[in-house]
N, C-alpha and C positions, 0 to 999 in steps of 0.2 A: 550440299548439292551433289555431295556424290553416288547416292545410291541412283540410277537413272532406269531404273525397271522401268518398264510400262505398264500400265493399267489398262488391262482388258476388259473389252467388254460390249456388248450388244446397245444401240443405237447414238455409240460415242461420235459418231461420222457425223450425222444429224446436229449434232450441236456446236461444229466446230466451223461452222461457212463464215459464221461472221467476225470470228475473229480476226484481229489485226496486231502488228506491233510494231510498236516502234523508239528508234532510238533515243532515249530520254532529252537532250538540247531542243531535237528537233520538232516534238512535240509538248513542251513544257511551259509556251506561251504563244497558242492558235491567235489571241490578239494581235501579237508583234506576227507573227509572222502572213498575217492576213488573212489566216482561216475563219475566223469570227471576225466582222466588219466593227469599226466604233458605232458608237451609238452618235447619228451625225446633228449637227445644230439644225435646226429648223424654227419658223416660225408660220404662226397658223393667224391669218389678220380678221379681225372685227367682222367685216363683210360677210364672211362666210353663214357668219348667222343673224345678219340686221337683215336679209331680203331673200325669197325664195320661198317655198312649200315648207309644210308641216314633215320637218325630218331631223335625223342622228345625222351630223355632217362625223365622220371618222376623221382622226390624224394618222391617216395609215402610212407610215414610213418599213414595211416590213419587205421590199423590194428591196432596200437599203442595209435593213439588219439580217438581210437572208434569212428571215424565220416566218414563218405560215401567220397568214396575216386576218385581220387589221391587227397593227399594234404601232404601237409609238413608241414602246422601248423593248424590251426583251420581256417585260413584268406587266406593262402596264398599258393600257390603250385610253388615250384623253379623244375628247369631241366634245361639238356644240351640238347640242337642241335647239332646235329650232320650232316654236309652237306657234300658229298663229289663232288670234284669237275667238275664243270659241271650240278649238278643235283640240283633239288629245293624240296622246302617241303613247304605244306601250314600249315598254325597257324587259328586257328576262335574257342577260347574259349569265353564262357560265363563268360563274364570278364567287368569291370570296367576300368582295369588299367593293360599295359602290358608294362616291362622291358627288353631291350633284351641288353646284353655286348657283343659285339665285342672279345672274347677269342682266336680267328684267322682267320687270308684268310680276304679275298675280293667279295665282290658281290653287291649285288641290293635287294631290297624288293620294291615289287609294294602292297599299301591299297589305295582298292578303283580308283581314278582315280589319286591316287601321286605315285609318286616314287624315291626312296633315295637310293644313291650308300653308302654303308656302307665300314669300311674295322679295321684291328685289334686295338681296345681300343678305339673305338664307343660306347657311350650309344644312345638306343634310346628310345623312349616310343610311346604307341599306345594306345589309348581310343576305346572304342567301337563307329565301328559294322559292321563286316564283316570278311572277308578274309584276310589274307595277304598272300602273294606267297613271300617266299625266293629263290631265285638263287645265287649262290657259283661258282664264277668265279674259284678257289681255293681251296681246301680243308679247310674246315669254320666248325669253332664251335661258337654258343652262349652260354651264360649264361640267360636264359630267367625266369622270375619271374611275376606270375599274380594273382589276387584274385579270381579267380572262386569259390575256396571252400567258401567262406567268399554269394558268392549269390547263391552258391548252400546252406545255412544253411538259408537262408531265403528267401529261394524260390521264388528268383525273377530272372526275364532277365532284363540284361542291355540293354537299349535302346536309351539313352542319352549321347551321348561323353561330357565327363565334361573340356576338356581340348582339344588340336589341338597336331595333332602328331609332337613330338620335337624330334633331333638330340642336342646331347652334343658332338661337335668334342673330339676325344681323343687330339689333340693339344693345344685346348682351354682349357680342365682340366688339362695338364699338367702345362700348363702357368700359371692356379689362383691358382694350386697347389704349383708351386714356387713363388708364390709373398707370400703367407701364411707361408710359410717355411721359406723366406727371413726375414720375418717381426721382427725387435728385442724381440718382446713380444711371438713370438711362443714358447721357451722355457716355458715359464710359464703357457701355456695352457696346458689341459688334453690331448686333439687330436690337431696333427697336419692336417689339413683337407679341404677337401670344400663340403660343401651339395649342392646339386643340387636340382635344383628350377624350378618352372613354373611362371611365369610370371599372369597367370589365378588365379593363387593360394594364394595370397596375406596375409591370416591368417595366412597359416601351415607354408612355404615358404617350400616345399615340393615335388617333380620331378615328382608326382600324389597327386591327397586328397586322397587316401589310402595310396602308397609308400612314403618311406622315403630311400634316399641313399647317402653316403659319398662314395669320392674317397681320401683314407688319407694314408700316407707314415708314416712308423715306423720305424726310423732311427735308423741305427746302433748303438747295443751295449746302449740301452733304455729301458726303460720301460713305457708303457702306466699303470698307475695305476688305481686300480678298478672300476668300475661306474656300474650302473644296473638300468634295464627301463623296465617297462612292457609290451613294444612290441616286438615281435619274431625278434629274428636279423638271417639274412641267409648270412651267408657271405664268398665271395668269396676272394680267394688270389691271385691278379694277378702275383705278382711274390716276388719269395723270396731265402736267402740262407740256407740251414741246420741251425736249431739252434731258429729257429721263432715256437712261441706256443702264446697259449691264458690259463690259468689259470682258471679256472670255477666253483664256489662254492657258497653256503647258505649264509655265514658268513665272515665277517673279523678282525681280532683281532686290537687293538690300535695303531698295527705299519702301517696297510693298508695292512699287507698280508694274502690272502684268506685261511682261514683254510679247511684242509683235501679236495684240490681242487683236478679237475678233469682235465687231459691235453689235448690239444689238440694240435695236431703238423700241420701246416703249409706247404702245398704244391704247390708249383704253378699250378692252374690252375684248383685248386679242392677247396672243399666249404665243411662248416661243419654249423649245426644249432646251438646257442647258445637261451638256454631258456629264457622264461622272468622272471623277478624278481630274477634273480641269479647274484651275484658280478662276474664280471671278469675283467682280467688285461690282456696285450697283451706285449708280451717279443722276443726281438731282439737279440741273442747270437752272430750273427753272426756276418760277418765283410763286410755287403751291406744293403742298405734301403730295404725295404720290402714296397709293396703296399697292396692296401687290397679295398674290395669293399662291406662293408656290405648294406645290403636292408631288409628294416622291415616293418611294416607293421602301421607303428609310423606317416604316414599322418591322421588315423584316427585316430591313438590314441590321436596325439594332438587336432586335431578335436574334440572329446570328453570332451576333457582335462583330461585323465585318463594315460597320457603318465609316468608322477612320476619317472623322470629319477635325478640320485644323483653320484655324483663324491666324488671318495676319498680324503680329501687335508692331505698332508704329514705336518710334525711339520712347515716347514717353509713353509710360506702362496702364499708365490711368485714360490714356486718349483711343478710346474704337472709333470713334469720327472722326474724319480729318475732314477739315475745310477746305473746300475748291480752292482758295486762294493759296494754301501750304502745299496741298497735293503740286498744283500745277509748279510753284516756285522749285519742289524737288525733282520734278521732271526735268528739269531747267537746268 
């Protein structure tokens, strides 16, 4: 650094307005220091799409993550469709990657020149670029999940479908869902589950290279214990009874239980954000399975490889479930 010439030269002025600098501490974590806000918990209830007109209700929390909105996370924007029956609604975001669940009814979506009869506990997915026209034979709700926030933060249009629009029958997940569930070694896993996948995608093994989605069952009177990953999970419950929450905090002490966590209760057919980088654990009271349908934003993260996802293991090495009766006695 010690030759300190200057460089001359005609319209150098013009380039330099926007520059800034600053001292390394003080700018080497905008999170900690409250320049970028967290990505805050929320939940989005049932209601919003059992009654009202033919429309995209938004989860727009972009007021809260200071970034041009709708969005629900910094990547990703979730909503319900709302169809009622007889009438259609079209979808054409500037998007990458679009998710839509089946939440009720029966209908058709025509992209482009295909067309897919859909109908309740349908996933599908749609890549860019174009239109889609929904029709609702039925009274129809989605659960629809797309990245437009994510290329509107870097100002780009998608142009290139990275993938062929897929249909996951809800019969087919129910079925690799029971063979998972079946398997003698599911007990000793963390999630009982199945990710869904593209075929295109062969790295992530991931239902888009942005999304990530599991269809996984929370069996009665269980515990799923803590894990945490740096992608935003949004996730839906497709159905449950009284008594199902998720646990949500910083920290966990040496037994695996979340300290001074935060609750989240469980509804069928409504959706709550879980942040990234926060432990949580997912609790069954009741006396029925509970399903559940999170989506994150974890195709890119592992892309990246920035995903940094960690499970809790309880004292004995072979046990991912803990029983309500042992959970609560260690609290104790």
């Amino acid at each position: 650094m010690a030759n300190t010439a200057q460089c001359d030269g005609k319209y150098r002025d013009e380039w330099t307005g926007s520059g800034q600098y600053f001292e390394y501490s003080k700018a080497a974590n905008p999170i900690g220091s409250g320049l970028i806000p967290e990505v805050p918990l929320a939940d989005f209830p049932a209601r919003l799409h059992e009654e009202g007109p033919t429309q995209v209700i938004p989860f727009d929390l972009s007021e809260k993550l200071r970034c041009h909105g709708p969005a629900t996370s910094p990547a990703l924007l979730s909503n319900f469709i709302h169809i009622r029956a007889g009438e259609r609604i079209a979808t054409d975001p500037n998007a990458t990657s679009e998710l839509y669940y089946v939440i009720r009814g029966r209908g058709q979506t025509t992209f482009g020149d295909r067309k897919l009869a859909w109908c309740e506990g349908d996933i599908f997915t749609l890549s860019c670029c174009g239109e889609a026209v929904h029709h609702a034979d039925e009274d129809a709700a989605f659960y629809w999940v797309h990245d437009e926030p994510l290329l509107r933060y870097l100002g780009a249009r998608a142009e290139t479908p990275r993938f062929q629009p897929t249909l996951y029958p809800r019969a087919r997940a129910v079925e690799e869902l029971e063979k998972v569930a079946q398997d003698p070694q599911a007990s000793s896993r963390n999630r009982v589950s199945v990710l869904m996948a593209n075929s295109e995608l062969p790295q992530t093994r991931t239902i888009t290279h942005v999304l990530w989605a599991m269809f996984g069952v929370l069996p009665q009177g269980k515990v799923q214990p803590p894990h945490h990953h740096e992608s935003v999970a949004l996730d839906l419950i497709i159905d449950c009874e009284p008594g199902c929450y998720s646990l949500i905090g910083t920290e966990i002490d040496r037994y695996g239980n979340i300290k001074d966590p935060r609750r989240a209760d469980w509804k069928p057919g409504s959706a709550f954000v879980t942040p990234p980088g926060l432990w949580h654990s997912h609790h069954n009271e009741s006396k029925a399975d509970a399903h559940l349908l999170p989506i994150q934003d974890a195709g890119l993260h592992t892309y990246l490889r920035t995903l940094d996802i960690h499970f809790y293991h309880s004292e004995k090495k072979d046990e991912a479930y803990v029983s309500l009766k042992g959970a609560s006695s260690r609290r104790g």
